[in-house]
C-alpha positions as CSV (number, residue, x, y, z in Angstrom):
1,X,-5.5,-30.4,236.5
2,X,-9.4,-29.6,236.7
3,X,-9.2,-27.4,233.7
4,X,-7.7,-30.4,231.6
5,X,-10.0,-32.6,232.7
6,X,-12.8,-30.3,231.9
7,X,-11.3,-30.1,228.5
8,X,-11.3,-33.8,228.0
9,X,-15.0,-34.0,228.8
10,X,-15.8,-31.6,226.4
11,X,-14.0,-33.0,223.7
12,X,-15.9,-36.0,224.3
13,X,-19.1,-34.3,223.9
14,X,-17.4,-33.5,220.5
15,X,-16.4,-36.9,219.4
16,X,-19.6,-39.0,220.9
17,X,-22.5,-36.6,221.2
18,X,-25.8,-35.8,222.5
19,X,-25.6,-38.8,224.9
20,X,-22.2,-37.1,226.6
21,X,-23.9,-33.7,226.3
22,X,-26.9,-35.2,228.8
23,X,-24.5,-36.8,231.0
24,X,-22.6,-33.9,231.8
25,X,-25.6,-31.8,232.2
26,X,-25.5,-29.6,229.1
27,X,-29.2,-29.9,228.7
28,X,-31.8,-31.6,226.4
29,X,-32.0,-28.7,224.1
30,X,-27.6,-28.6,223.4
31,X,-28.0,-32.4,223.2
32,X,-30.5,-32.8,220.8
33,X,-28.8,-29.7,218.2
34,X,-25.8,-32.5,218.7
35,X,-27.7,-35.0,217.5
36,X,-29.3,-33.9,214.7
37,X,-25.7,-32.7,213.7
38,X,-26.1,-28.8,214.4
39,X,-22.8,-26.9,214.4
40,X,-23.2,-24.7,217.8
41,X,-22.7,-27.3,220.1
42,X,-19.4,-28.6,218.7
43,X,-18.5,-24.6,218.1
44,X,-19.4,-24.5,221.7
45,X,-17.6,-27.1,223.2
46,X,-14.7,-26.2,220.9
47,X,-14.4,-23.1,222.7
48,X,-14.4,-24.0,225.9
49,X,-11.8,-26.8,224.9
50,X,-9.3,-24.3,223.6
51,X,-10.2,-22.1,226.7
């Protein structure tokens, strides 16, 4: 059940961005490649997703 919800959360840092990144922590640095429309974080969070 954790592991889905973890998923969830990090599809939502997917869809809605750097503000989701910051609230879950991910740091200012992730957050900011977010929103400036870099491709790591969403590879990132894409992994950890299908993880």
């Amino acid at each position: 059940m954790s592991s889905a919800i973890a998923a969830l959360a990090h599809l939502g840092c997917i869809i809605f961005g750097g503000d989701w990144y910051r609230f879950l922590g991910a740091g200012e640095q992730m957050a900011s490649l977010a929103d400036n429309g870099d491709w790591y974080p969403s590879m990132v969070s894409s992994v950890i997703v299908l993880c």
